[in-house]
C-alpha positions as CSV (number, residue, x, y, z in Angstrom):
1,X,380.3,-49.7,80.7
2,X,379.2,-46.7,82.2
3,X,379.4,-48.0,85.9
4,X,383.2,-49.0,85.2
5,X,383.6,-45.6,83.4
6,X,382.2,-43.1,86.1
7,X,382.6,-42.6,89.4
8,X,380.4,-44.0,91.5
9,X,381.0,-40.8,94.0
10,X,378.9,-38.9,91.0
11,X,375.1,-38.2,92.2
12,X,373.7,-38.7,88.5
13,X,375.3,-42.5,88.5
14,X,373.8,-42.9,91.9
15,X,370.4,-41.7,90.8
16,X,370.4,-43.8,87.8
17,X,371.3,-46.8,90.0
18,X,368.7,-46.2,92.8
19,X,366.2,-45.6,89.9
20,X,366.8,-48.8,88.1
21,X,367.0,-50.7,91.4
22,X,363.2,-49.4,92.2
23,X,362.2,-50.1,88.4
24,X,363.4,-53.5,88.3
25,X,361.6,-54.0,92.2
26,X,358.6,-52.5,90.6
27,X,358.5,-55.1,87.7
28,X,359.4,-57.6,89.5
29,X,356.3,-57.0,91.5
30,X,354.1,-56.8,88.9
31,X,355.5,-59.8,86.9
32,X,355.1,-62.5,90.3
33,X,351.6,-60.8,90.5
34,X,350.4,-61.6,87.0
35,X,352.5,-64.4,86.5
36,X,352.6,-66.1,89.9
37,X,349.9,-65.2,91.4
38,X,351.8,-63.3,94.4
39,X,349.5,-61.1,95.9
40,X,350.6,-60.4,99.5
41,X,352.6,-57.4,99.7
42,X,354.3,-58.2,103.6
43,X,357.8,-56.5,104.8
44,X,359.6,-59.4,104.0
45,X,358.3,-60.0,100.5
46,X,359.3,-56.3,99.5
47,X,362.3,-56.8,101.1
48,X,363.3,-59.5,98.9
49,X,361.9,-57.9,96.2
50,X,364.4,-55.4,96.7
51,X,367.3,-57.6,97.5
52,X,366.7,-59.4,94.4
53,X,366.6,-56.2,92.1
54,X,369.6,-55.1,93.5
55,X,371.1,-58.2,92.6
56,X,369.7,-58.2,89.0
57,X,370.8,-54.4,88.7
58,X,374.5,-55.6,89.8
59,X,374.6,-58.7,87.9
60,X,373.3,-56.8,84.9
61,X,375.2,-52.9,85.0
62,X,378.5,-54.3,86.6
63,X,379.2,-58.0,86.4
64,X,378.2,-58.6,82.4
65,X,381.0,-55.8,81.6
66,X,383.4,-56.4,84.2
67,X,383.5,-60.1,83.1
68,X,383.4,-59.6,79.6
69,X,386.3,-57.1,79.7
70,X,388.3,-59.5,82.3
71,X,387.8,-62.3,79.5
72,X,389.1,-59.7,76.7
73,X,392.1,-58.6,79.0
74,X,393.0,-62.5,79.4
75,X,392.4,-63.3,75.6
76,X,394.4,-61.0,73.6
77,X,394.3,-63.1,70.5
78,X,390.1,-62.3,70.5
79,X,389.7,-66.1,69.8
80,X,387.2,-66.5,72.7
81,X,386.9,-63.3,73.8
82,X,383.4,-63.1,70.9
83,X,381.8,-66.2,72.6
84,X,382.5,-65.4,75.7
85,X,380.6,-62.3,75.1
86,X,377.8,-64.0,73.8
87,X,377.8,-66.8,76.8
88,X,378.0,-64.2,79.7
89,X,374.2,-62.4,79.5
90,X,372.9,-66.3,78.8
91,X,374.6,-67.3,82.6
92,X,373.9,-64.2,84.0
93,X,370.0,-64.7,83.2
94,X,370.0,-68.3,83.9
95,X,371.5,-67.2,87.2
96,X,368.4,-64.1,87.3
97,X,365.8,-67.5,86.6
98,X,367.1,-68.8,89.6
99,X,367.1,-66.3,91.8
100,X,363.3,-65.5,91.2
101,X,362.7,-69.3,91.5
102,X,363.6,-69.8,95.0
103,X,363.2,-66.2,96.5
104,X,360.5,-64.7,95.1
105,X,358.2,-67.1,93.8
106,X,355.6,-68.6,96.7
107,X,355.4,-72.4,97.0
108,X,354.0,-73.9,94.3
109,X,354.3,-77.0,92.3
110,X,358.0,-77.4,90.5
111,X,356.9,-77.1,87.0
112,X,354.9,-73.6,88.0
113,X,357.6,-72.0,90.0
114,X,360.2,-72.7,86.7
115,X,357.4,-70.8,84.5
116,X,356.8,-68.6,86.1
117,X,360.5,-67.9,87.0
118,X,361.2,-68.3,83.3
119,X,358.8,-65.4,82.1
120,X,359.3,-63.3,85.2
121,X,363.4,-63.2,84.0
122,X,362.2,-62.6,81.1
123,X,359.8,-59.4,81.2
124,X,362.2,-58.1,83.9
125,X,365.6,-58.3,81.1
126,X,363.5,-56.8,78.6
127,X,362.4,-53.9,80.5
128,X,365.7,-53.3,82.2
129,X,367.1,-53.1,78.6
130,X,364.4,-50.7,77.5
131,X,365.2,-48.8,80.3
132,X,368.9,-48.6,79.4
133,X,367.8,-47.3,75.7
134,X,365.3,-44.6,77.4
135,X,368.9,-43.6,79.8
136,X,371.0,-43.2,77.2
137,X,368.9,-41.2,75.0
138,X,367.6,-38.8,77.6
139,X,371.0,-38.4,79.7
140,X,374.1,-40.1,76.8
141,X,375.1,-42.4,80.0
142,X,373.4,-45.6,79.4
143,X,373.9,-48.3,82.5
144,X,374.4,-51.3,80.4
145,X,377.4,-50.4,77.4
146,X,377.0,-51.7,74.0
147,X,373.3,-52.9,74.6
């Protein structure tokens, strides 16, 4: 993963992180506007809006690879280490659902806020992982490895 791989002291990694932070915010905007019906843009919404990207962008670039490769230094046999690998991304945007659900989404009925939490989780993986192709064909370091 290239978070694990490069130091974090290098401006380029920083760049791509603060970039990808300000993407995912920015989608994440647009996605509880369409979807939700968010239209109020007040200091504390965009502050959350950027507290949760910068927990998607962590969750996403660091803690998907970290665990993965923590399950693959436990499992040396590789018997679990393949489902494992395929369960992480699942949790980790389960745990992305809720997050929007009960920061960003405004009071709605229960049924709405898990729709539109659903398809907000959704557009926003999507576009993080086209933005991880775009990285690593324009600058070979891509955030996410083996995407």
């Amino acid at each position: 993963m290239a978070l694990q791989q490069i130091e974090l002291d290098e401006i380029p990694t920083l760049i791509l992180i603060i970039i990808a932070i300000l993407l995912v915010a920015i989608i994440l905007y647009i996605g509880t506007r369409l979807i939700a019906g968010k239209k109020e843009t007040e200091t504390g919404y965009i502050i959350r809006l950027l507290l949760v990207a910068l927990v998607i962008v962590l969750l996403v670039a660091v803690v998907i690879g970290a665990i993965i490769g923590g399950i693959g230094r436990l499992d040396p046999t590789n018997i679990f280490s393949g489902a494992a690998a395929q369960l992480i991304p699942v949790l980790v945007y389960l745990a992305i659902i809720f997050l929007i659900k009960y920061v960003l989404i405004p009071e709605r009925g229960e049924i709405e806020k898990w729709n539109a939490s659903i398809w907000i989780g959704v557009v926003t993986l999507f576009l993080i992982y086209v933005f991880n192709i775009l990285t690593t064909q324009l600058f070979r370091t891509p955030i996410i490895q083996g995407v």
